[in-house]
C-alpha positions as CSV (number, residue, x, y, z in Angstrom):
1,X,94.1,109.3,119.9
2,X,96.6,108.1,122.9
3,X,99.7,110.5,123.2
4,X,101.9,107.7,123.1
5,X,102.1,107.5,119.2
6,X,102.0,111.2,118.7
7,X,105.2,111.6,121.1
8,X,107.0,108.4,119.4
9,X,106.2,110.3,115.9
10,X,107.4,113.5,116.7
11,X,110.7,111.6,117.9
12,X,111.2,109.9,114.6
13,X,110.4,113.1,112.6
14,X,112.9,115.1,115.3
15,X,115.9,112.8,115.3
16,X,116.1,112.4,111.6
17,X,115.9,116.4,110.9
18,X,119.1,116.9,113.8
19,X,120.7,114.0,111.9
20,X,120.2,115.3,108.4
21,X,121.4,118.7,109.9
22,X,124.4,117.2,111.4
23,X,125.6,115.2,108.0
24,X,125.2,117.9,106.1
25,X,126.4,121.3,108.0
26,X,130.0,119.6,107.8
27,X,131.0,119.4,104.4
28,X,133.2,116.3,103.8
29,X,133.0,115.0,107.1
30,X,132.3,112.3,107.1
31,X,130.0,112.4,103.9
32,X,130.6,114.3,100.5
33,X,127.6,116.6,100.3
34,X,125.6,115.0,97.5
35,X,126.1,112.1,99.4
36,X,125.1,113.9,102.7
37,X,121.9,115.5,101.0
38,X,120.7,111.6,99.9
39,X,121.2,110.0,103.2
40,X,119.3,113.2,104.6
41,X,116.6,112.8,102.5
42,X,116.2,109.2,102.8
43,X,116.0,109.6,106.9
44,X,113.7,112.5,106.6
45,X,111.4,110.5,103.9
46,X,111.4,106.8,106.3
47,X,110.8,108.8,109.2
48,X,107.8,110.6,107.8
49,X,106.4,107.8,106.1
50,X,107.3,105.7,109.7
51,X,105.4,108.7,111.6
52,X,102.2,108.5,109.7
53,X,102.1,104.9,109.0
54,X,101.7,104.8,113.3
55,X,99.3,107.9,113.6
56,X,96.9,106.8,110.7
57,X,96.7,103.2,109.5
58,X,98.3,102.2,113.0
59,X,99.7,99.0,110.7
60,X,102.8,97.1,111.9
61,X,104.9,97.5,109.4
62,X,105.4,101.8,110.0
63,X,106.6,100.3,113.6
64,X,109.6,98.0,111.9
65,X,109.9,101.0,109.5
66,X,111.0,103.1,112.3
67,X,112.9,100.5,113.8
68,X,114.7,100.4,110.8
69,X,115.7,104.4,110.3
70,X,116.3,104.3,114.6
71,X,118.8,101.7,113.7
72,X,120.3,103.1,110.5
73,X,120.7,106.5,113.0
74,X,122.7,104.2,115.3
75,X,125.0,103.4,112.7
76,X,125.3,107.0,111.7
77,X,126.4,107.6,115.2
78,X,129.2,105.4,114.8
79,X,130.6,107.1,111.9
80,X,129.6,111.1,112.5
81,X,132.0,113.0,114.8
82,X,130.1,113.2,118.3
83,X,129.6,117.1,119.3
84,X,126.8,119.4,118.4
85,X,123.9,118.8,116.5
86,X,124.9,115.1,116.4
87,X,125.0,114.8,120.1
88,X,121.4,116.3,120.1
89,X,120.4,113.9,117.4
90,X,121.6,110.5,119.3
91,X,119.6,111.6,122.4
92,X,116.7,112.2,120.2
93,X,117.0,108.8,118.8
94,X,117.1,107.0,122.1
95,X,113.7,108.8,122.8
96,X,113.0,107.6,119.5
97,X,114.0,103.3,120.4
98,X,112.7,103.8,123.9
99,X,109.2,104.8,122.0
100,X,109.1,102.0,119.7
101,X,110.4,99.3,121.1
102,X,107.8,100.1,124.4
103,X,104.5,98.3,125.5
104,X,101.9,101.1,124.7
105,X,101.7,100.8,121.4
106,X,101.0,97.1,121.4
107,X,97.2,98.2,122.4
108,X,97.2,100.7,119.4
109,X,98.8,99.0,116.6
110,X,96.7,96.7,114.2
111,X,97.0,93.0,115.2
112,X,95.7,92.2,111.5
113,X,96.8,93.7,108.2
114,X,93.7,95.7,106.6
115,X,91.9,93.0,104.3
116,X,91.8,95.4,101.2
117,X,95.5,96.7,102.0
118,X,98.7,95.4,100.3
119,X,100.5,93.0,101.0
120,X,104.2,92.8,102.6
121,X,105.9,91.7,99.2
122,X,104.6,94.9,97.6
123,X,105.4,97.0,100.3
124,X,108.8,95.7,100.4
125,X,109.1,96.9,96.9
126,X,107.9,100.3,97.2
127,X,109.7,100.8,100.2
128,X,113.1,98.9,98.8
129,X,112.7,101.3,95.4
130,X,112.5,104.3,98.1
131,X,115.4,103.4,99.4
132,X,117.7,103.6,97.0
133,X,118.3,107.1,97.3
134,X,119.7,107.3,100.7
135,X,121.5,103.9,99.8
136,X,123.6,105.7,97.4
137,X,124.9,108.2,99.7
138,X,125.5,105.6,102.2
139,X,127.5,103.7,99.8
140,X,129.3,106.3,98.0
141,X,130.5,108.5,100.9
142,X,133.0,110.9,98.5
143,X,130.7,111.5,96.1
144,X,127.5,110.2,93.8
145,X,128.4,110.0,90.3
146,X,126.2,110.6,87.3
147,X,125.2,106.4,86.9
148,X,124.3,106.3,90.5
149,X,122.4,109.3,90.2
150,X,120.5,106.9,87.6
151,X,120.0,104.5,89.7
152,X,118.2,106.7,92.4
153,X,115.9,108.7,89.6
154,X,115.0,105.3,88.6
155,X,113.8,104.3,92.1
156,X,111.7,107.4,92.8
157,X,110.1,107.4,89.2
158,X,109.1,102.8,90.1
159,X,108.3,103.4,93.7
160,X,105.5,106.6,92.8
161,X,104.6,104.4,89.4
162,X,104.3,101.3,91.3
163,X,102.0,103.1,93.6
164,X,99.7,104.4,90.8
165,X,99.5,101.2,90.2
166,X,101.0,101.5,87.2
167,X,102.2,98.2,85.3
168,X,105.1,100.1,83.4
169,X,106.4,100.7,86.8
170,X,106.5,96.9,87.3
171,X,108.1,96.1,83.9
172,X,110.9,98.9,84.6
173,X,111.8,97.5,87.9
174,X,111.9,93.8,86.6
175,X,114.7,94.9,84.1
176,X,115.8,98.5,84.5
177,X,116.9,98.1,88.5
178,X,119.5,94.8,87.4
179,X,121.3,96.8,84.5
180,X,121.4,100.0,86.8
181,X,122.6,98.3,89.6
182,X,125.5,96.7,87.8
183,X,126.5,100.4,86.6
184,X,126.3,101.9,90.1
185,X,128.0,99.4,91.7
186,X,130.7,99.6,89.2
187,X,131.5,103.0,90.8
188,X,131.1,102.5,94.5
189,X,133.5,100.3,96.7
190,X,133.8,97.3,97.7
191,X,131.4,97.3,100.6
192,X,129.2,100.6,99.1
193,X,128.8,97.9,96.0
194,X,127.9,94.8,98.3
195,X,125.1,97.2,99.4
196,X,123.4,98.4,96.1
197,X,124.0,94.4,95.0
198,X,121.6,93.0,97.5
199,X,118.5,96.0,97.4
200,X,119.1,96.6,93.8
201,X,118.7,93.0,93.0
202,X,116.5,92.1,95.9
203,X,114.3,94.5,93.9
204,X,114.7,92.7,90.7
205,X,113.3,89.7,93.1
206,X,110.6,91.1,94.3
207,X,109.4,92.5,91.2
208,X,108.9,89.0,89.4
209,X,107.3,87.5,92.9
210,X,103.7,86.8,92.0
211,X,102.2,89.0,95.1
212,X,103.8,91.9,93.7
213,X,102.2,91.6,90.4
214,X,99.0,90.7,91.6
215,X,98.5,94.1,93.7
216,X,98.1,95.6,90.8
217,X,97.1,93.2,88.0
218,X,94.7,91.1,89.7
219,X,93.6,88.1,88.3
220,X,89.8,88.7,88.2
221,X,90.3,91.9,86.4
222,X,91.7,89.8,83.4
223,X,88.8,87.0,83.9
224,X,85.7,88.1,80.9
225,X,82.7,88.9,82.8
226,X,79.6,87.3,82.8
227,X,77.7,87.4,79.1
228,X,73.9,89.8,78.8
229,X,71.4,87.8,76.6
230,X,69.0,90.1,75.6
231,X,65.5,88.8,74.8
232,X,64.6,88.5,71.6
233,X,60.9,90.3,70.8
234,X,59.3,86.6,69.7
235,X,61.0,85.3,73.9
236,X,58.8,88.7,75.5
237,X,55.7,88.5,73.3
């Protein structure tokens, strides 16, 4: 394995643990600390799932991943108070963009998606339902109350049901994410709302697009298979 992915993975992993450190060892600055410990998690969970995504199916998709936390840490750096552990955190994610954004891993990444893998729609969703959590701490900086709390559980509980390939999981995210949404939104402000609007009901999108159905109710598993005649004793003799 060339070093060049390990060293960009360690990076990701690195920069988001000094950035959940910084957001949370200062209580209320800038972040509440229920909203602190969602953003945290939601940069620790991308970044790991970012990390392996390059080391082990070397697919595409873990390298716009991580260009996606690298640039939600940017915009934490415009926010968190420079000094300390936040400091430590922004050099580590310029390590991080220099990483991904360079040549070497152009040789190591896929060029094709895996033929049996999933698609992007269904990724999207997963990833989207993932990303509710840190979503709600982003968007509710003083504080996550009980109906955004719901909104996050409901997340975790579609994205792991999803991935079961579970068709509940599917049903829940077609009409549980628009209602929950609404509610969260409700309680955030005007911008925190604007956020939960578009992934909540991006969600809703994706969950009634065919390809995100189809991952895990294919067509030919509803299709009868073919009959078995069996010969009749008068047909052997």
């Amino acid at each position: 394995m060339s070093r060049a992915p390990q060293a960009i993975a360690v990076f990701l992993v690195v920069a988001a643990s000094l950035w959940a450190w910084a957001i949370s060892s200062v209580p209320n600055e800038p972040f509440a600390t229920d909203s602190a410990v969602l953003m945290s998690i939601g940069l620790l969970m991308f970044s790991l799932i970012a990390a392996v995504g390059l080391l082990l199916p070397r697919g595409r998709w873990a390298r716009n991943l991580a260009r996606a936390v690298l640039g939600a840490e940017v915009l934490l750096a415009m926010v968190v108070p420079m000094g300390g552990w936040a400091l430590t955190a922004l050099i580590a994610t310029g390590l991080g963009i220099l990483g991904i954004q360079g040549k070497w891993l152009d040789g190591w990444l896929r060029r094709l998606p895996a033929a049996d893998g999933p698609g992007v729609k269904p990724i999207l969703f997963i990833l989207g339902s993932l990303a509710l959590v840190p979503a709600l701490g982003a968007a509710s900086p003083d504080g996550v109350v009980f109906q955004q709390g719901m909104l996050g559980a409901a997340g975790i509980i579609v994205a792991w049901g999803y991935s079961k390939a579970k068709m509940w999981a599917l049903w829940a995210g077609r009409f549980l994410f628009a209602p929950l949404t609404v509610l969260a939104a409700v309680a955030a402000s005007l911008a925190g709302a604007s956020l939960l609007v578009v992934l909540g009901f991006g969600l809703v999108w994706l969950a009634w697009s065919g390809e995100v159905r189809l991952t895990i109710n294919p067509l030919l598993d509803s299709l009868p298979g073919p009959r078995q005649f069996r010969k009749t004793e008068e047909a052997t003799e």
